[in-house]
C-alpha positions as CSV (number, residue, x, y, z in Angstrom):
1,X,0.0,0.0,0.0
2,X,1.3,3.6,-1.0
3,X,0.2,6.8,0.5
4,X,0.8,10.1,-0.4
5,X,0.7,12.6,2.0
6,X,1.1,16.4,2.0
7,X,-0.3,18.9,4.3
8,X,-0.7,23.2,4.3
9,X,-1.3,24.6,1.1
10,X,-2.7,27.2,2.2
11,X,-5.0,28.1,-1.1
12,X,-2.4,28.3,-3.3
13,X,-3.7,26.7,-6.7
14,X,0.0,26.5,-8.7
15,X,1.2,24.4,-5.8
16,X,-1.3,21.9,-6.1
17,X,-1.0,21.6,-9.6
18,X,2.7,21.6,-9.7
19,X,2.2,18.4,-7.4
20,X,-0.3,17.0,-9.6
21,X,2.0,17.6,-12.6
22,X,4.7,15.2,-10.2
23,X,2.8,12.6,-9.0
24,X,0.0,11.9,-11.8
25,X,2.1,8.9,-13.6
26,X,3.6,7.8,-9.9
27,X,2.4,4.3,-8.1
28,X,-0.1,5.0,-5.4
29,X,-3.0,3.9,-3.4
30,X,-4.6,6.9,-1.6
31,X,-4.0,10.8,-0.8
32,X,-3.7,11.6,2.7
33,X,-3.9,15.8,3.6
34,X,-3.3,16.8,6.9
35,X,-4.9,20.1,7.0
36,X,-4.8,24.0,6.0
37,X,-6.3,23.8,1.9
38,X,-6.9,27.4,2.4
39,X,-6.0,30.5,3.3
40,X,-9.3,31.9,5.4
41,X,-7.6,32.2,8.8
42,X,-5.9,35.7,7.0
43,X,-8.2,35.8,3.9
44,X,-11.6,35.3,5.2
45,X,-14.2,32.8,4.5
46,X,-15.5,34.3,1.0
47,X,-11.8,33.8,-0.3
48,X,-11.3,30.9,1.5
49,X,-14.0,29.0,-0.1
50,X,-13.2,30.3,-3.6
51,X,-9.1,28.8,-2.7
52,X,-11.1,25.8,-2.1
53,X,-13.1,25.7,-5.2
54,X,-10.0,25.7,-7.6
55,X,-7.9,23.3,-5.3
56,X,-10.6,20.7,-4.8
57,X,-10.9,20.0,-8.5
58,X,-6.9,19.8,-9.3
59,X,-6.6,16.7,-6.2
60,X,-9.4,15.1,-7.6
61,X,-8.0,14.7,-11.2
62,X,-5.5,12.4,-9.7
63,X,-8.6,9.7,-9.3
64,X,-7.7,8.5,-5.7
65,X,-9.5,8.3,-2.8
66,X,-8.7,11.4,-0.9
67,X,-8.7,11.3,2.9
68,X,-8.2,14.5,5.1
69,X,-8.5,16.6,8.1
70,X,-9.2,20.5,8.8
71,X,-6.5,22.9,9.6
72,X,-6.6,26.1,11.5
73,X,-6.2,28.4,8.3
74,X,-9.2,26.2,7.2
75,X,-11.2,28.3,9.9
76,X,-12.2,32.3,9.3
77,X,-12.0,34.3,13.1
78,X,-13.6,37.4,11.3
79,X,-16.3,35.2,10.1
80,X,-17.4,33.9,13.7
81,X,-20.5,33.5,15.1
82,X,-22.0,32.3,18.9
83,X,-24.5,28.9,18.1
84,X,-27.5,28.6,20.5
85,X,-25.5,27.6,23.2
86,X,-23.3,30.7,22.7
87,X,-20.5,28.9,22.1
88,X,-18.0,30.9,19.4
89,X,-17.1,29.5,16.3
90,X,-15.1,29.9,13.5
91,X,-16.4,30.2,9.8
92,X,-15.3,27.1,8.3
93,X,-14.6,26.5,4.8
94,X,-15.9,22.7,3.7
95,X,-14.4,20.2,1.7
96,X,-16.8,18.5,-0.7
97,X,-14.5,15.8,-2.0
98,X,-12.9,12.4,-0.1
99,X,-13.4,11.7,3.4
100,X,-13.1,13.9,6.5
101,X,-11.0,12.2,9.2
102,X,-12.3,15.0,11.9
103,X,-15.6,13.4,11.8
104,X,-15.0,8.8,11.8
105,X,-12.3,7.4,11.5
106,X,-11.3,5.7,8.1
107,X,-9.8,2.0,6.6
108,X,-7.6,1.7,4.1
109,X,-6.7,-1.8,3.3
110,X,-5.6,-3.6,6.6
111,X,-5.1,0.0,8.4
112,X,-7.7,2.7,9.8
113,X,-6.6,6.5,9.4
114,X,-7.7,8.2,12.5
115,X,-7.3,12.0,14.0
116,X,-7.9,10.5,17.4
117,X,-4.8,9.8,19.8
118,X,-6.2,7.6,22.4
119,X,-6.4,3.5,21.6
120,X,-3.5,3.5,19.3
121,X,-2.0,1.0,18.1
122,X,0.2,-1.0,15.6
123,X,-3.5,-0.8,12.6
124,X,-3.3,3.0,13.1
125,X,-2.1,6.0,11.0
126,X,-2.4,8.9,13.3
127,X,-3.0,12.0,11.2
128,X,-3.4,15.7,13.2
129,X,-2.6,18.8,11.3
130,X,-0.3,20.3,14.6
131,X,2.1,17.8,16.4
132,X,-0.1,16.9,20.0
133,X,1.1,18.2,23.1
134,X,1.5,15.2,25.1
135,X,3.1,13.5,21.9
136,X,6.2,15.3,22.3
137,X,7.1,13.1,25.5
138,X,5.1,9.8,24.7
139,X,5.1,8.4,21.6
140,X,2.6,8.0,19.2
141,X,1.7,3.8,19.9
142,X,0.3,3.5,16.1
143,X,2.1,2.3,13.5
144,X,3.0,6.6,12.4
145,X,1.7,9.2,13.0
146,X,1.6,12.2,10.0
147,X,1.1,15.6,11.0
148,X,2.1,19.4,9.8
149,X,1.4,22.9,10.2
150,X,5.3,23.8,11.7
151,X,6.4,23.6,7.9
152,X,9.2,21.5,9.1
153,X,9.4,18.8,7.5
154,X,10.7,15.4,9.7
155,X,11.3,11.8,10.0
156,X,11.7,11.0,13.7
157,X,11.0,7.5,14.3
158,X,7.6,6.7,13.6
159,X,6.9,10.3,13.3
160,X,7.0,12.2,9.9
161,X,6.3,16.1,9.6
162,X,4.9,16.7,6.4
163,X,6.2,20.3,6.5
164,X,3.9,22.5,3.9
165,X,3.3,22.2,-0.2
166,X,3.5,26.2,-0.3
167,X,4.1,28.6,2.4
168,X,3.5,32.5,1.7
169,X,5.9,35.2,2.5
170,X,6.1,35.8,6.3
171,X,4.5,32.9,7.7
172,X,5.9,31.9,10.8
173,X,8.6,34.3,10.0
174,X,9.5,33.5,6.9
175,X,11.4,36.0,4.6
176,X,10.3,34.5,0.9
177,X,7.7,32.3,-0.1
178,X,8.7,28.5,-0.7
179,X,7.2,25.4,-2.5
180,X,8.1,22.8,0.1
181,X,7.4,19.1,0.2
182,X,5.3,16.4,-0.3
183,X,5.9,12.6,0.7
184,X,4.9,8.6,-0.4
185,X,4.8,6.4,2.6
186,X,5.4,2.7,2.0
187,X,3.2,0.0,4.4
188,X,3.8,-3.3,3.8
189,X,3.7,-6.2,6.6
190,X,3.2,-3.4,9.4
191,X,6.8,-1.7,8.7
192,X,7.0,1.7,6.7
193,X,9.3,3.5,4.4
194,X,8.8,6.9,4.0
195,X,10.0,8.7,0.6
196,X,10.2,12.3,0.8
197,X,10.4,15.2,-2.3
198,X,11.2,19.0,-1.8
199,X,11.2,21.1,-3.9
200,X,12.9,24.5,-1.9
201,X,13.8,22.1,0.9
202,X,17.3,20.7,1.7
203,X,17.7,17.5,3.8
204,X,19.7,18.2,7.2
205,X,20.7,15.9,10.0
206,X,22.4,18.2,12.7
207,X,25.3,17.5,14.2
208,X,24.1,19.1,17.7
209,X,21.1,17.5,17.7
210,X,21.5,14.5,15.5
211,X,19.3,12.2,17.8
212,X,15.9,14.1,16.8
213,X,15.9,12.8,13.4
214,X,16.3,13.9,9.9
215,X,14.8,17.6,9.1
216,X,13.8,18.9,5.5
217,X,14.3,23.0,5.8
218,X,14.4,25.9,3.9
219,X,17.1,26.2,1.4
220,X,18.6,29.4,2.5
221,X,18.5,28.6,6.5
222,X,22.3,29.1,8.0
223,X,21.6,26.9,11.1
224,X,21.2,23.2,10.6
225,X,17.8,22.3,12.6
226,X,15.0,24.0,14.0
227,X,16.2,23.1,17.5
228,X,19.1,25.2,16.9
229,X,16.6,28.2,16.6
230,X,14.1,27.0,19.2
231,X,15.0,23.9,21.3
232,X,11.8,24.1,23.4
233,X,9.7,24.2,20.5
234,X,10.8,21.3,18.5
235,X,12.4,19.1,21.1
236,X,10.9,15.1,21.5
237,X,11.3,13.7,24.4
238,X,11.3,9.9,23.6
């Protein structure tokens, strides 16, 4: 069985279409996304659906089932509203394609997909859009766990950060936009092999922090690791 996974597009069309362009003639079973198709979070809810409009179609062309869960740029603050037990909530732009993990979890061949952390085990994929709290000192019990939003990409164990497809200018700091990363992920007999493909990502193993896995960063970072910027922030603890 062959995945591919990607996560954050954050309603950018080319990117999408650049991966489509990649991948269309590739082996594969299914499409996991791990969140953020749009934009809304910064664009509002009226772009947000239009981002979704355009990127829907371009995934679906690649004719496999497409399996995925919300991000928080998938959600509009300046679009909120109180429900009748005045509650908050975000407007949400909604995915009409594939199969939304929020809501049940999902088989694919001999595995379930599931956003859910509790009763893992060996016949789970874990797939959240950020990296869980108290998954930073315990480790994930199913067979991996897929998650993104940092746009870091990262193979720690069973762990793989699936980074971003496109990140704008300024996002989390950034000082250019980037096309980032997508990945195929191997299952075969309960063991993985992950397969990863950047585009303006370079592949870095640190030499200070070498135990905490293989990172895919931006091309023009001078330090090695994202520890080395923030150790608190990116540090597992297992």
């Amino acid at each position: 069985m062959r995945i591919l996974a990607f996560s954050d597009i954050h309603g950018h069309t080319e990117a999408v279409k650049r991966l489509v362009s990649e991948v269309s003639k590739e082996r594969f079973d299914y499409i996991v996304f791990a969140g953020d198709f749009t934009n809304a979070w910064f664009d509002g809810l009226k772009e947000g659906r239009k981002q979704m409009g355009e990127i829907t179609p371009v995934i679906e062309s690649l004719g496999k089932p497409l399996y995925y869960i919300y991000g928080n740029r998938d959600f509009s603050p300046r679009d909120a509203f109180y429900d009748r037990n005045k509650r908050k909530r975000f407007g949400k732009v909604e995915c009409q394609i594939g199969e939304n993990m929020n809501s049940k979890d999902c088989s694919i061949g001999d595995y379930t997909l599931t956003n859910k952390i509790k009763a893992l085990d060996s016949s789970k994929i874990l797939v959240t859009h950020s990296l869980h709290p108290s998954l930073k000192s315990t480790q994930a019990k199913s067979l991996v766990y897929l998650y993104g939003h940092d746009h870091i990409g990262r193979t720690y164990k069973n762990y793989v950060d699936l980074g971003f497809l496109y990140r704008g200018r300024k996002a989390h700091g950034a000082i250019e936009s980037l096309f980032g990363c997508y990945w195929f992920i191997d299952v075969d007999n309960g063991k993985t092999q992950v397969e990863n493909h950047s585009w303006q990502m370079k592949e870095s193993v640190c030499h200070i922090h070498k135990d905490q896995g293989t990172f895919y960063i931006p091309y023009y970072w001078k330090k090695s690791c994202p520890l080395c910027y923030d150790e608190n922030e990116y540090r597992l603890n297992f």
